[in-house]
C-alpha positions as CSV (number, residue, x, y, z in Angstrom):
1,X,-37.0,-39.2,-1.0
2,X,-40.0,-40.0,0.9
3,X,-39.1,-37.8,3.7
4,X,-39.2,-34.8,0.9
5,X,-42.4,-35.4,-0.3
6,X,-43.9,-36.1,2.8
7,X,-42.0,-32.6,4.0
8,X,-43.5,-30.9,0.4
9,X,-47.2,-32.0,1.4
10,X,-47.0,-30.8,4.2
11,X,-45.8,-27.0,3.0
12,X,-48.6,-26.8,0.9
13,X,-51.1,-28.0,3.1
14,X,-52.5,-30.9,0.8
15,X,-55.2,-31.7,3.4
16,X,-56.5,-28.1,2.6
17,X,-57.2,-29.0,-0.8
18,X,-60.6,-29.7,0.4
19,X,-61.5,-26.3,0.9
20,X,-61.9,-25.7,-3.4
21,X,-61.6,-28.9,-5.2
22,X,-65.6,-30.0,-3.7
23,X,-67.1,-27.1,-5.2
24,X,-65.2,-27.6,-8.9
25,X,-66.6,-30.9,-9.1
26,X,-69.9,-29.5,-7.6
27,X,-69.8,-27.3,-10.8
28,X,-68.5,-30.3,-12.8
29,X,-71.7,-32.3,-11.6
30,X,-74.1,-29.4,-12.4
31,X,-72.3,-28.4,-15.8
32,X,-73.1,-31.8,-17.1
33,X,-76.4,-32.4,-16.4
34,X,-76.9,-30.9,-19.9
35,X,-74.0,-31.5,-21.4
36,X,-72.1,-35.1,-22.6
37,X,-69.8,-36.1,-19.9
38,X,-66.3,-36.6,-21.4
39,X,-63.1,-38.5,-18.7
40,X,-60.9,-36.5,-19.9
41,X,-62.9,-33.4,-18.3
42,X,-62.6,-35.1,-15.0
43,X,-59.1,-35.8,-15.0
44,X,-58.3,-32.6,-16.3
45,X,-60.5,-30.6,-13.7
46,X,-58.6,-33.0,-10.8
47,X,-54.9,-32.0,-12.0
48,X,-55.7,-28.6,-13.1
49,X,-57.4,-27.7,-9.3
50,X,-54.4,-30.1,-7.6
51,X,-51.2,-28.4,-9.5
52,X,-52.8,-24.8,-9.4
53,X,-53.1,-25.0,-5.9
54,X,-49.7,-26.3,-5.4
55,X,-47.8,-23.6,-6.9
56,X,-49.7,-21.2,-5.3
57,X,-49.1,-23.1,-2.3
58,X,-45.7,-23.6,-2.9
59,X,-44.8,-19.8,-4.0
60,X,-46.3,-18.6,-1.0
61,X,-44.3,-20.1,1.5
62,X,-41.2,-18.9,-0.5
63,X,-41.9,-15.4,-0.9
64,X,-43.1,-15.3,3.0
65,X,-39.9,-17.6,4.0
66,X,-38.4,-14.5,5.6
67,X,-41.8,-13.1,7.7
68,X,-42.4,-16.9,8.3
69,X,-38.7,-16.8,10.0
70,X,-39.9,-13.9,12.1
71,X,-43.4,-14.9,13.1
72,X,-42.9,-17.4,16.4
73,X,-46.2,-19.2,15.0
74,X,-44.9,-19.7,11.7
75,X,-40.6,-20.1,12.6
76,X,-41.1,-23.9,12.3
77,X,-42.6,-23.9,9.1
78,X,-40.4,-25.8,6.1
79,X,-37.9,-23.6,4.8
80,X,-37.2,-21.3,8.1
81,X,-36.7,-24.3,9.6
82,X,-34.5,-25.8,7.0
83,X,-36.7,-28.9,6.2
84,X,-36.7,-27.6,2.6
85,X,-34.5,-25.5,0.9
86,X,-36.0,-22.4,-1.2
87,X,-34.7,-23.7,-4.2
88,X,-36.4,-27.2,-4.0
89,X,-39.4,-25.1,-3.5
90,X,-38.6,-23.3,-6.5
91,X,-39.0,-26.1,-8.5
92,X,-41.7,-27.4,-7.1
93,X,-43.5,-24.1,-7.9
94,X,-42.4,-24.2,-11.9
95,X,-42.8,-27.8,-12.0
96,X,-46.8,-27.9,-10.8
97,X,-47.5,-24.1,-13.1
98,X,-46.2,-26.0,-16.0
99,X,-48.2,-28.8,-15.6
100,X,-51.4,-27.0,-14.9
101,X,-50.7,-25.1,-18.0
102,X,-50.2,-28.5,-19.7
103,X,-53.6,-30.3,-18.4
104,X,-55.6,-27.4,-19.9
105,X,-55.1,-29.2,-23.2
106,X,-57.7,-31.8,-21.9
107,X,-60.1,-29.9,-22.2
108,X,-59.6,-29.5,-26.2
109,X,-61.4,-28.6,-28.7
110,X,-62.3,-25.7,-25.9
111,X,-59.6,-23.5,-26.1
112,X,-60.8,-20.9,-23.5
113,X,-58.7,-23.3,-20.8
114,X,-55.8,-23.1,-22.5
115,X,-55.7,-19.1,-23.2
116,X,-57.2,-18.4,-20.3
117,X,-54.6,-21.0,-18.1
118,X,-51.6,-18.2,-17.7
119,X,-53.5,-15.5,-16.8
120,X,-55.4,-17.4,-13.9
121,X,-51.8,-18.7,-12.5
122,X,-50.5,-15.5,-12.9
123,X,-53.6,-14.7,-10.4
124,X,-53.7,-17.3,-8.2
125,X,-49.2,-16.4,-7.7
126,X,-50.0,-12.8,-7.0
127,X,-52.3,-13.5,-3.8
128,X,-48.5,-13.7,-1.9
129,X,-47.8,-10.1,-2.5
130,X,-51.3,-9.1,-1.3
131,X,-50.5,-8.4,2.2
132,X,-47.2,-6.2,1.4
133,X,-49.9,-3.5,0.1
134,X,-53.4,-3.9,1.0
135,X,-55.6,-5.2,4.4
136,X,-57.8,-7.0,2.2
137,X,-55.7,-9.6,0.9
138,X,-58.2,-12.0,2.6
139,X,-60.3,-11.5,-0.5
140,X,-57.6,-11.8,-3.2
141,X,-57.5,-15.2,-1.7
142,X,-61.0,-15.7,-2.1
143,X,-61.3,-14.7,-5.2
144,X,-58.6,-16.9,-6.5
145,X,-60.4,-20.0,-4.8
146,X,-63.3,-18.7,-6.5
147,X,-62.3,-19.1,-10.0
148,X,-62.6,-22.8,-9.2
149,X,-66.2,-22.8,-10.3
150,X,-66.1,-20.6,-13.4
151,X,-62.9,-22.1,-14.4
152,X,-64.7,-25.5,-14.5
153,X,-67.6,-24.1,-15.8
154,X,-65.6,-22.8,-18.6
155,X,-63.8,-25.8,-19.5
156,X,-67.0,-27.8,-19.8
157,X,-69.5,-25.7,-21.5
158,X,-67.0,-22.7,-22.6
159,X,-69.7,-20.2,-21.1
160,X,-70.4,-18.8,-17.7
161,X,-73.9,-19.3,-16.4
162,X,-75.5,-18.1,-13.0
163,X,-74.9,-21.4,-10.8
164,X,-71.1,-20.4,-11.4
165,X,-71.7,-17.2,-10.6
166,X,-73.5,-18.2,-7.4
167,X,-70.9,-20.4,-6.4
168,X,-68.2,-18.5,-7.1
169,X,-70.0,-16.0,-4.8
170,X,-70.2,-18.7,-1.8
171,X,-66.5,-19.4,-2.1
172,X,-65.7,-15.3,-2.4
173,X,-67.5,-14.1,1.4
174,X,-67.0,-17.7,2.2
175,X,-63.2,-17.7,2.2
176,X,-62.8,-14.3,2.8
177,X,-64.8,-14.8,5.9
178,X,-62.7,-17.7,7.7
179,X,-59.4,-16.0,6.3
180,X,-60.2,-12.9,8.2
181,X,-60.7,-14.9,11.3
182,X,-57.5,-16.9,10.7
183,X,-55.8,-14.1,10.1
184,X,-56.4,-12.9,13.4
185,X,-53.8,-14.5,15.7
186,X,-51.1,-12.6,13.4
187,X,-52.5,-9.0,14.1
188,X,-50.2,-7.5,16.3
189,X,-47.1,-9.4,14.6
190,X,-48.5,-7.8,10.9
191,X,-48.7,-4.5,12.5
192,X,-45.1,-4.8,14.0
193,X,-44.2,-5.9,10.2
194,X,-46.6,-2.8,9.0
195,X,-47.6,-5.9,6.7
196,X,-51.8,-5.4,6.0
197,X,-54.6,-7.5,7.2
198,X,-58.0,-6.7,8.2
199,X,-57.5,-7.7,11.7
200,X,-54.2,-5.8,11.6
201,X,-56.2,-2.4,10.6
202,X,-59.3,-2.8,12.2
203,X,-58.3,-4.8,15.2
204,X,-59.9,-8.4,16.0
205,X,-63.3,-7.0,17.3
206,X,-64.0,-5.3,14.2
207,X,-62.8,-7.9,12.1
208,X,-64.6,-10.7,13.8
209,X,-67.6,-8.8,12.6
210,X,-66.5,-8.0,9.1
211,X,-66.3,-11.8,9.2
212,X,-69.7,-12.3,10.0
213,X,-70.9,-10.3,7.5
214,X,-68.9,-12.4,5.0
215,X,-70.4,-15.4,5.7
216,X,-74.3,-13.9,6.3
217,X,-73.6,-12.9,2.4
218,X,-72.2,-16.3,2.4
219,X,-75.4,-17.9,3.2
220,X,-77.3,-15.6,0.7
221,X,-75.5,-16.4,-1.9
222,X,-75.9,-20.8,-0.8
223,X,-80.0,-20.0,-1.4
224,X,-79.5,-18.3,-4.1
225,X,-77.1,-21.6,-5.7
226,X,-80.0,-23.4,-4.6
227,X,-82.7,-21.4,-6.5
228,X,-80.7,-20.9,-9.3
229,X,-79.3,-24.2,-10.2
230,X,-82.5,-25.9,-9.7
231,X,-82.0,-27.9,-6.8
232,X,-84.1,-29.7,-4.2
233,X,-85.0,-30.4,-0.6
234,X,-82.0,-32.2,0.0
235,X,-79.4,-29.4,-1.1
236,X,-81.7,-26.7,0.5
237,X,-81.7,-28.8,3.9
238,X,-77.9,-29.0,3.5
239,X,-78.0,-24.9,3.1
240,X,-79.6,-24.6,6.3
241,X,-77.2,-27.2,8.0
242,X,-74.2,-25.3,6.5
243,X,-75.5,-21.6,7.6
244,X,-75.8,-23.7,11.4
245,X,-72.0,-24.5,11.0
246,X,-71.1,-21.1,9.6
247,X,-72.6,-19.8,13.6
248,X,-70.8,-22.0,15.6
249,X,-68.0,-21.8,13.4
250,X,-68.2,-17.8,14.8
251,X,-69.1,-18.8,18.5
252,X,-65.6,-20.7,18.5
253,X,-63.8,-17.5,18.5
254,X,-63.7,-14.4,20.5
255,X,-61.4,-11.0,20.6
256,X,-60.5,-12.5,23.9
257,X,-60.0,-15.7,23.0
258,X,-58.7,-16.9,19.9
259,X,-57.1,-20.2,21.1
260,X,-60.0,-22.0,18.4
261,X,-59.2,-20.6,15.5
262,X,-58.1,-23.3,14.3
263,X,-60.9,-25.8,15.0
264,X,-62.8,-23.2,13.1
265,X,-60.8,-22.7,10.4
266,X,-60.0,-26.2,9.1
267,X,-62.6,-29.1,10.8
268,X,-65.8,-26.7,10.2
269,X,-64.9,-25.3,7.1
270,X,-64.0,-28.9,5.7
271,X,-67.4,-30.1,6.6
272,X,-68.9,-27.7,4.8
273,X,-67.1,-27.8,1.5
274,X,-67.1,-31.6,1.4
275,X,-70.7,-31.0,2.4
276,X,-71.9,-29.3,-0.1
277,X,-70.4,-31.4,-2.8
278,X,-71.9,-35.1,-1.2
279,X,-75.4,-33.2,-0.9
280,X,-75.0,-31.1,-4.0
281,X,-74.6,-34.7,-5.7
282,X,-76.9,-36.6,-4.1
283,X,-79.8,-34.4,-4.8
284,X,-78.7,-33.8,-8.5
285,X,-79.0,-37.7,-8.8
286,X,-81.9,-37.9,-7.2
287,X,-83.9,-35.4,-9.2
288,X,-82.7,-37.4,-12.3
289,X,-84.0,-40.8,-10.4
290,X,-87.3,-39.0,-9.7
291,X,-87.6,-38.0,-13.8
């Protein structure tokens, strides 16, 4: 039994749950500055954002089970290599949309969580077919990790208001950005598969830059978070810090040499999510100390 869930963590990546769960409580935080604060809320925004990204997760891997099979980077993953079977997986999948479907009732009286709860999963399962039809899939990603912050936003106030916006905007170029570069090592294996990618259509040169680009609008869209939620020195300094990271994140990884990607991809981008929540919070608490 524990070999199983250990095995199930580590198919859906569990430890990458810090790439979107910081900036839904980041919302959370800023959504009740002016609004009553309510456990519930907070318990339902942790298992919504948990379960949702599980069965994503989780359907991913089994409708890629048979490219994973064929890609020598990905042939050891849980299912090719028989660690899991594809109908534990399955299961797994309904199991964790049912209960993100069932957590939305937390947020009662507001509704909106609870209509709106299928239509996002439906959403967030499609990103898997992405790369069967178009090279920017890498931005169907993003934009499901983006409805993290409206989704939140939602659920507390049952509007949408700018700082969402913003944020959602930081996860969209952000995401896409370090997707595109991840995406990379599988170039010429999608274009044997005639699977789409960015990298894949473009080639890595031209992607790497498409990926800067992403995350210059990244940074854009951080000061503009900044200005429009309201927000101090110590969130703008972490702006700057974070835009730093998003460089060398970038000088880690060349057409030539993509043996980094992975440093890039997980231990920068982690710092800067679980970044921008500590200093996000810590300024919103010290503007109230200061008032």
């Amino acid at each position: 039994m524990f070999q199983t869930v250990r095995h199930i963590l580590e198919l859906i990546r569990f430890s990458h749950t810090v790439f979107a769960l910081p900036f839904a409580l980041f919302a959370a935080i800023l959504a009740w500055r002016n609004h009553p604060f309510r456990w519930q809320e907070l318990i339902g925004i942790l298992i919504c954002m948990v379960t949702a990204r599980s069965a994503a997760m989780a359907f991913n891997r089994l409708v890629d089970r048979d490219i994973d099979q064929d890609n020598p980077r990905t042939a050891r993953r849980h299912i090719p290599a028989g660690l899991l079977t594809a109908r534990s997986v399955a299961a797994f999948t309904v199991v964790n949309s049912a209960a993100f479907i069932a957590a939305t009732l937390l947020f009662l009286p507001n509704r909106w969580p609870l209509i709106l709860s299928v239509p996002v999963l439906l959403f967030l399962l499609g990103y898997s077919y992405a790369k069967r039809w178009t090279a920017w899939c890498h931005y169907w990603l993003s934009a499901a990790l983006m409805l993290s912050p409206i989704a939140t936003w939602i659920a507390i106030r049952g509007t949408v208001e700018w700082p969402a916006v913003l944020m959602a905007a930081v996860i969209f170029f952000w995401v896409g950005g370090f997707d595109i570069l991840y995406a990379t090592q599988d170039a010429d294996f999608d274009r044997e598969r005639k699977l789409f990618s960015i990298p894949a259509r473009f080639g890595v040169a031209r992607a790497l830059r498409l990926a800067a680009l992403s995350h210059v609008l990244t940074s854009l869209c951080l000061f503009g978070l900044w200005w429009a939620a309201g927000l101090g020195p110590i969130f703008l300094g972490g702006v700057i810090v974070f835009s730093l990271l998003l460089v060398y994140e970038h000088s880690l990884v060349r057409p030539d040499n993509l043996a980094r990607v992975n440093v890039a991809f997980f231990q920068v981008n982690a710092v800067i999510s679980v970044g921008i929540l500590l200093l996000g919070a810590i300024d919103v608490l010290a503007s109230r100390g200061g008032t």
